[in-house]
N, CA, C and O atoms as a printed pandas DataFrame, in Angstrom:
     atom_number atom_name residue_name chain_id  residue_number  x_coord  y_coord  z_coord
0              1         N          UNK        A               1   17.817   46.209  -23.666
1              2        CA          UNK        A               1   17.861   44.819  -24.125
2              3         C          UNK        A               1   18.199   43.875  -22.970
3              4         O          UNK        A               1   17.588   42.845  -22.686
4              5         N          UNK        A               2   19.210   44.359  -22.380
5              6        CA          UNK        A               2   19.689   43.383  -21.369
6              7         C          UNK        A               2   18.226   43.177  -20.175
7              8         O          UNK        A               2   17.738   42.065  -19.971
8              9         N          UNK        A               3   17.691   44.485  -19.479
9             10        CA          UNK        A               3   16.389   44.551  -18.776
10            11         C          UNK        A               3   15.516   43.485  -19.417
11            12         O          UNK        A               3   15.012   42.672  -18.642
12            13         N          UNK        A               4   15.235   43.355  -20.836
13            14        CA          UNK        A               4   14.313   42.499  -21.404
14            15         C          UNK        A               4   14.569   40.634  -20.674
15            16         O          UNK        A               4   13.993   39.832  -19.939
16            17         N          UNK        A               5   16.133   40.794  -21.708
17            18        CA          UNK        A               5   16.693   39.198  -20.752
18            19         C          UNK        A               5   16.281   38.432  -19.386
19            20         O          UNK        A               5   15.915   37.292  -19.101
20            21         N          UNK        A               6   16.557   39.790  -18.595
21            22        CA          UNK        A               6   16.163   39.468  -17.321
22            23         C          UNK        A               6   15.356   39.268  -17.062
23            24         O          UNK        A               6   15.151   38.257  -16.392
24            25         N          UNK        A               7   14.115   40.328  -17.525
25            26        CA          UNK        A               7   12.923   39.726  -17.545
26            27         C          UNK        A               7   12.700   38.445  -17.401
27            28         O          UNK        A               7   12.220   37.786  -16.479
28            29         N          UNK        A               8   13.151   38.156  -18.533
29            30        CA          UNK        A               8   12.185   36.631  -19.445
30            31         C          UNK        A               8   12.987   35.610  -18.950
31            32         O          UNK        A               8   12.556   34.466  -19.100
32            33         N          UNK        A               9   14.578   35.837  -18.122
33            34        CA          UNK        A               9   14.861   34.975  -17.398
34            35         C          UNK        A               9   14.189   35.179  -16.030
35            36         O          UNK        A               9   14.423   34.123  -15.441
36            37         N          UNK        A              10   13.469   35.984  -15.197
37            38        CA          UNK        A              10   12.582   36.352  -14.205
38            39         C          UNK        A              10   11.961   35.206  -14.237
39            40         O          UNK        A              10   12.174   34.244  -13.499
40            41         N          UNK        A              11   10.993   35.313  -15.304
41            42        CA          UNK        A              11    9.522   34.698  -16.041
42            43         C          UNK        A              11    9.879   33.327  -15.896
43            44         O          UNK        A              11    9.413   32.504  -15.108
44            45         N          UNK        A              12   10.735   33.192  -16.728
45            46        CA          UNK        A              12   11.116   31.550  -16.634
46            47         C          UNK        A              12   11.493   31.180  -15.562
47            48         O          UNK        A              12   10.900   30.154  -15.231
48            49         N          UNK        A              13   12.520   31.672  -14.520
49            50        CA          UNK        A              13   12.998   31.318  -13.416
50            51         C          UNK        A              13   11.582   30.767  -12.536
51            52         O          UNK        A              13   11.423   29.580  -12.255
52            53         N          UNK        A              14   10.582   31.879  -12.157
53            54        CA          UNK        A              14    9.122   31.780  -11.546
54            55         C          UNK        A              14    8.155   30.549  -12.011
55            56         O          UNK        A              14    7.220   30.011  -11.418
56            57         N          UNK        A              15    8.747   30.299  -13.330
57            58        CA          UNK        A              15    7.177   29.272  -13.924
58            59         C          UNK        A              15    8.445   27.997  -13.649
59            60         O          UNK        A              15    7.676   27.039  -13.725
60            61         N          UNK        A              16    9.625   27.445  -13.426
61            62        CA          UNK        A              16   10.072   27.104  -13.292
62            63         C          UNK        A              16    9.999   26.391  -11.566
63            64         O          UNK        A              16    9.956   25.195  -11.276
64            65         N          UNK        A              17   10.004   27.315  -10.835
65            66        CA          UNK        A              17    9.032   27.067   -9.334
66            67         C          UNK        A              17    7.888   27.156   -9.061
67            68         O          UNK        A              17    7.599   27.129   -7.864
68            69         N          UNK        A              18    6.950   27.278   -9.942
69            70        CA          UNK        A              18    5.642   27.058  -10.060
70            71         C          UNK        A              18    5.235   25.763  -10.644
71            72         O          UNK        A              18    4.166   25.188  -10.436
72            73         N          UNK        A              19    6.458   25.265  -11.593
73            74        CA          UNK        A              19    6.272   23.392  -11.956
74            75         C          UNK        A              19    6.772   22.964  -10.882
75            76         O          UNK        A              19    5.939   22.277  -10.289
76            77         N          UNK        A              20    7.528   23.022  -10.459
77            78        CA          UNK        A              20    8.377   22.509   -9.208
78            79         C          UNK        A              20    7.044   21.842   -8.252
79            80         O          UNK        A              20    6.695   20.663   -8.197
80            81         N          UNK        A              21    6.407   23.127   -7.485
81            82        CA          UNK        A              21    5.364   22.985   -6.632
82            83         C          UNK        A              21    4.466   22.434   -7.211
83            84         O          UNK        A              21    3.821   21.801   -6.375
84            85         N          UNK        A              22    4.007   22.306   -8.309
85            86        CA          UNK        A              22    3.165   21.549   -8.987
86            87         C          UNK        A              22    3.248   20.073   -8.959
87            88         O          UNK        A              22    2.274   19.321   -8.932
88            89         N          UNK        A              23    4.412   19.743   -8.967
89            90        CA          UNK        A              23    5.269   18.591   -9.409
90            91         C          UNK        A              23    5.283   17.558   -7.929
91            92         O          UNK        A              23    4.964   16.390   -7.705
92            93         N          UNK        A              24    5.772   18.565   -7.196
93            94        CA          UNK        A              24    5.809   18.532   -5.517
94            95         C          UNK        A              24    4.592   18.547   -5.010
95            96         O          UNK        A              24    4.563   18.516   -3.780
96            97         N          UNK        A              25    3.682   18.581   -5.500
97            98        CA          UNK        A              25    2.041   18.677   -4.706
98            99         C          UNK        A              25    1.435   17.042   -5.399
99           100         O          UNK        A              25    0.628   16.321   -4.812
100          101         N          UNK        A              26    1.960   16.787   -6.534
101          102        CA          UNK        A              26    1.547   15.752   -7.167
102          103         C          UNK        A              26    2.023   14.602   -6.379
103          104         O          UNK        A              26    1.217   13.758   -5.988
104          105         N          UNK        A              27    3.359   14.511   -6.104
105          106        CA          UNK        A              27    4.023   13.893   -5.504
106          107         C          UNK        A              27    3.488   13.518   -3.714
107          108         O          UNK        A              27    3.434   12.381   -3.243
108          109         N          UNK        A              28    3.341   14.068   -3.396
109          110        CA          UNK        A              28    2.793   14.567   -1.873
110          111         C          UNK        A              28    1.290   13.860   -2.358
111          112         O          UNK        A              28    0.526   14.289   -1.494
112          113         N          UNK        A              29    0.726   13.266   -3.002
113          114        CA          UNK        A              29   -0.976   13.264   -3.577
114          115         C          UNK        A              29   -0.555   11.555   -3.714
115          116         O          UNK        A              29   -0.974   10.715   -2.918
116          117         N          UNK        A              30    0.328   11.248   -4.854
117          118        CA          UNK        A              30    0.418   10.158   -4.851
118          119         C          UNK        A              30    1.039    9.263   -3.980
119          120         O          UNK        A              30    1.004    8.099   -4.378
120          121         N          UNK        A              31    1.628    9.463   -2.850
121          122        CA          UNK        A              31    2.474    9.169   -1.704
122          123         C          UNK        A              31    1.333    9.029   -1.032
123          124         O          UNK        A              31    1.369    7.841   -0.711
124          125         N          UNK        A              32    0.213    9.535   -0.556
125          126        CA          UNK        A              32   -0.927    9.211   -0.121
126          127         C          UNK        A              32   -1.618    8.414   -0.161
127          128         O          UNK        A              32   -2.182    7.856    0.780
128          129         N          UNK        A              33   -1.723    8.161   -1.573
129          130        CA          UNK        A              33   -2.473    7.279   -2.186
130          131         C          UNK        A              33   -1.798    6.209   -2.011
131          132         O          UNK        A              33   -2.335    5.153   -1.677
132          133         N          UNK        A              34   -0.062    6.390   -2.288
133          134        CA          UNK        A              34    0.622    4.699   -1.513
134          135         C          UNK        A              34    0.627    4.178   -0.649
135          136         O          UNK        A              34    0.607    2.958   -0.488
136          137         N          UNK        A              35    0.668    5.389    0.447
137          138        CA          UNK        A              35    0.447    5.121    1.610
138          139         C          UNK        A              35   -1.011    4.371    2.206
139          140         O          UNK        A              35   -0.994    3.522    3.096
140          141         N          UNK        A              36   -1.809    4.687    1.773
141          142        CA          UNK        A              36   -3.247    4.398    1.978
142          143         C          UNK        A              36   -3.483    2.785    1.558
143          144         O          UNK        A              36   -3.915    1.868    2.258
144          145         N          UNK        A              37   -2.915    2.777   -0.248
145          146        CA          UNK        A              37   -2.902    1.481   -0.370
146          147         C          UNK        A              37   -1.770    0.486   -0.119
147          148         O          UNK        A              37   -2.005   -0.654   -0.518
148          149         N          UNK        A              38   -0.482    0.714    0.518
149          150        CA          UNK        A              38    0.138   -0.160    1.641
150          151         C          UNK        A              38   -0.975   -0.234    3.300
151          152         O          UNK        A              38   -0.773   -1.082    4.169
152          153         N          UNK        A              39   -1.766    0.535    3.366
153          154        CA          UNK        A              39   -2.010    0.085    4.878
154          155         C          UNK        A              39   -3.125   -0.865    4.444
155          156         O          UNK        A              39   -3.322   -1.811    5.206
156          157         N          UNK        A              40   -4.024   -0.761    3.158
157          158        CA          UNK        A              40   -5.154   -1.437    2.593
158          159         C          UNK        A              40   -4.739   -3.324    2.377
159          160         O          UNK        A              40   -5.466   -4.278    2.656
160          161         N          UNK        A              41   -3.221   -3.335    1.748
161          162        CA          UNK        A              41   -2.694   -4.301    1.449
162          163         C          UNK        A              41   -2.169   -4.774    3.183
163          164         O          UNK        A              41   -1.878   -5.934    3.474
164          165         N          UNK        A              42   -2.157   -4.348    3.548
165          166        CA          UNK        A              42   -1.581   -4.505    5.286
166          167         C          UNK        A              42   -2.824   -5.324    5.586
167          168         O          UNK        A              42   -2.675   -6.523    5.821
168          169         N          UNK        A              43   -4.035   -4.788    5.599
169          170        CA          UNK        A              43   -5.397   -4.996    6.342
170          171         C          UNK        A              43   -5.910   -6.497    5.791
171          172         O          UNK        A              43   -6.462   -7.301    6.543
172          173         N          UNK        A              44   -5.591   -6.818    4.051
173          174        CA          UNK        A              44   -6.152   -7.791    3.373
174          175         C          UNK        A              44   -5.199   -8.952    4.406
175          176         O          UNK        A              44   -5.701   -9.787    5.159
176          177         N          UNK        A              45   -3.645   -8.705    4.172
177          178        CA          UNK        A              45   -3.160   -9.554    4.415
178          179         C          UNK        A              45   -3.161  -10.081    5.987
179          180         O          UNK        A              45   -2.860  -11.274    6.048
180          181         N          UNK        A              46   -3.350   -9.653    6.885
181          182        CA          UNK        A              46   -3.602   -9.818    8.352
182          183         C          UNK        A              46   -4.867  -10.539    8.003
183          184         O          UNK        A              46   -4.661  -11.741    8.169
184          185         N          UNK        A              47   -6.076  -10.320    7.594
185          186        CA          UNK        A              47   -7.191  -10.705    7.120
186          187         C          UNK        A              47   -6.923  -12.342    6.789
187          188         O          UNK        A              47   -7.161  -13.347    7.458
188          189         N          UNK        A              48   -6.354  -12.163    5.532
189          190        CA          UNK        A              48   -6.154  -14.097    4.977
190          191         C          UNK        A              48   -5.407  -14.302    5.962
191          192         O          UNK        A              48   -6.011  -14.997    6.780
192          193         N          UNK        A              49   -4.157  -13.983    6.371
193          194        CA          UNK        A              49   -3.268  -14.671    7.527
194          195         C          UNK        A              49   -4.339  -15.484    8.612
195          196         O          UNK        A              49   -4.311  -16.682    8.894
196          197         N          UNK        A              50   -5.184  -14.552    9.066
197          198        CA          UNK        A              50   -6.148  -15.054   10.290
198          199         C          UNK        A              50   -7.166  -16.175    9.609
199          200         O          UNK        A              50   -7.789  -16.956   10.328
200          201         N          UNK        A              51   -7.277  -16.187    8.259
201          202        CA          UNK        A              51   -8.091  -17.085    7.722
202          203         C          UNK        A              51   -7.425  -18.467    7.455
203          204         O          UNK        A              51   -7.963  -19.529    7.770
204          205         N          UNK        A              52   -6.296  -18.375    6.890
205          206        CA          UNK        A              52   -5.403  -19.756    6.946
206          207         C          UNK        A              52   -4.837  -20.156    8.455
207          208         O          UNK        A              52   -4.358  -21.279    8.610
208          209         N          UNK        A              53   -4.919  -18.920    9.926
209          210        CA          UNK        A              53   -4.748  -19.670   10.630
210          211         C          UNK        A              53   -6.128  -20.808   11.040
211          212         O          UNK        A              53   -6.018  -21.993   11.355
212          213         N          UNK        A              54   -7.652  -19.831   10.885
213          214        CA          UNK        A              54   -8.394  -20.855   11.095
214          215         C          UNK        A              54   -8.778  -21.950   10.505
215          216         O          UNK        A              54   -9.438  -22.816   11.079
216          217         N          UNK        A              55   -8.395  -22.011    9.285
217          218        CA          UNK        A              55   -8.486  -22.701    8.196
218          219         C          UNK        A              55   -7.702  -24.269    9.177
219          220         O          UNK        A              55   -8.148  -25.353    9.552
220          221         N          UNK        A              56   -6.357  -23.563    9.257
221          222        CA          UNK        A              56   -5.475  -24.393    9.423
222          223         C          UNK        A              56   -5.640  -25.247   10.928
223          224         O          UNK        A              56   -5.169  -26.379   11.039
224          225         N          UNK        A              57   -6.406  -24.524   12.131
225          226        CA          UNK        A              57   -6.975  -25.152   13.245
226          227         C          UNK        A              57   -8.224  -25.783   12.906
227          228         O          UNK        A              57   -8.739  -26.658   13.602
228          229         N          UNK        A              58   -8.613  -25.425   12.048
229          230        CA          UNK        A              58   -9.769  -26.506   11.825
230          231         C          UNK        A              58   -9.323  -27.664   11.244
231          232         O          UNK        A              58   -9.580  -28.722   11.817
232          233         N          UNK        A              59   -8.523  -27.672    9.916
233          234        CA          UNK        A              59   -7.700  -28.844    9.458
234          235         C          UNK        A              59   -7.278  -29.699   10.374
235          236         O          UNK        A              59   -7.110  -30.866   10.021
236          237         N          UNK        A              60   -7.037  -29.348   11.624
237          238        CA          UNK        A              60   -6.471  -29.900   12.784
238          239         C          UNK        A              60   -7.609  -30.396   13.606
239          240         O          UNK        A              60   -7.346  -31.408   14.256
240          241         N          UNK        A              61   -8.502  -30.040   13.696
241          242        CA          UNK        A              61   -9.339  -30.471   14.707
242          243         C          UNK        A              61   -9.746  -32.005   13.757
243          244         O          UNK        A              61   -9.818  -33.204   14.026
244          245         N          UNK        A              62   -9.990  -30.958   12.267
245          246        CA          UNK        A              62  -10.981  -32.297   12.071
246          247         C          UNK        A              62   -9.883  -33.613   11.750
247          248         O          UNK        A              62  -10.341  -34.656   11.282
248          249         N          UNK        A              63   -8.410  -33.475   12.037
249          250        CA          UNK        A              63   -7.382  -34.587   11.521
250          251         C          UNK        A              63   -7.820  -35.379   13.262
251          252         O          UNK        A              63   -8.054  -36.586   13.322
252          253         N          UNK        A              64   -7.864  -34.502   14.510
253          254        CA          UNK        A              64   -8.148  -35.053   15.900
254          255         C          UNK        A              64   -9.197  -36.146   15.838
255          256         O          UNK        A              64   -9.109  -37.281   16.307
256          257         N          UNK        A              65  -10.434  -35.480   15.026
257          258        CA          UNK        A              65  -11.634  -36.211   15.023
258          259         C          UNK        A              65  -11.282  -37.061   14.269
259          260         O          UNK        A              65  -11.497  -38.139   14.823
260          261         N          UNK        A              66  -10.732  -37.247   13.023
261          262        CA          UNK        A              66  -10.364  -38.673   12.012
262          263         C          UNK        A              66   -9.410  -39.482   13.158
263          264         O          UNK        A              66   -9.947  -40.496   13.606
264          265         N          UNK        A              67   -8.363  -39.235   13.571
265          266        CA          UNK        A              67   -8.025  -40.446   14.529
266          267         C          UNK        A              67   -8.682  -40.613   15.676
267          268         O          UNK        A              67   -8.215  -41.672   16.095
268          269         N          UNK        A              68   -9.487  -40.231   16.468
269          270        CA          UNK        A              68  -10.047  -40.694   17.469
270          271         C          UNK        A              68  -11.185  -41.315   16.610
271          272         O          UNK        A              68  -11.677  -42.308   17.144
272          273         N          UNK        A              69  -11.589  -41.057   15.707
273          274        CA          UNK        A              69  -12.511  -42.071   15.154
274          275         C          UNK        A              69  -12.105  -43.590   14.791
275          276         O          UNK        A              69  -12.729  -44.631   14.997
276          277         N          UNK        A              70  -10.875  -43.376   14.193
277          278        CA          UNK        A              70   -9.803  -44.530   13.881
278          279         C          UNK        A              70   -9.657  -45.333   14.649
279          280         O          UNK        A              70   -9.876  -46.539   14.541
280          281         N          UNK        A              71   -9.035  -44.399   16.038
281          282        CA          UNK        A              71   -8.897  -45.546   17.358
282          283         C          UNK        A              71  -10.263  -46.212   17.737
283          284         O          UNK        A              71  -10.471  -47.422   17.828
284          285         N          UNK        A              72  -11.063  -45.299   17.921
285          286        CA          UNK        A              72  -12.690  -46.025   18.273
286          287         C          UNK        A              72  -12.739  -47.231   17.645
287          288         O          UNK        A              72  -12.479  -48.222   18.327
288          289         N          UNK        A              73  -13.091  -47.406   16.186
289          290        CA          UNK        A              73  -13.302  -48.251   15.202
290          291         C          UNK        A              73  -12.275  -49.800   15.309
291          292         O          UNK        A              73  -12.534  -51.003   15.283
292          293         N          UNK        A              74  -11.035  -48.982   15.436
293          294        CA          UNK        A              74   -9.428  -49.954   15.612
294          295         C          UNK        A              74  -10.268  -51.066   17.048
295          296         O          UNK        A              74   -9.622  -51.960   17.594
């Protein structure tokens, strides 16, 4: 009887580290996938950053061109 116990505490002990690694492989999968989409969210945002800077030098040029037009006119 007692041999049986052990057993089936064996059994369980084993499927017990077999969820584990399961669990742990999932984990390791989706960490990837965060990882991947933090560097994706990295890439967008460098992306618009460089777009509101040109955005924002153009806003500027064309504020240059409205007052030198101003002064011309003045």
């Amino acid at each position: 009887a007692i041999e049986v116990v052990v057993d089936d505490m064996l059994v369980a002990g084993l499927n017990f580290i077999d969820e584990a690694f399961k669990l742990n492989e999932k984990v390791n999968n989706l960490q990837q996938k965060l990882s991947s989409t933090m560097a994706n969210i990295d890439k967008e945002l460098k992306l618009w950053s460089s777009c509101i800077v040109d955005l924002h030098l153009m806003g500027q040029t064309d504020e240059n061109i409205l007052m030198e037009s101003k002064v011309f006119h003045d």
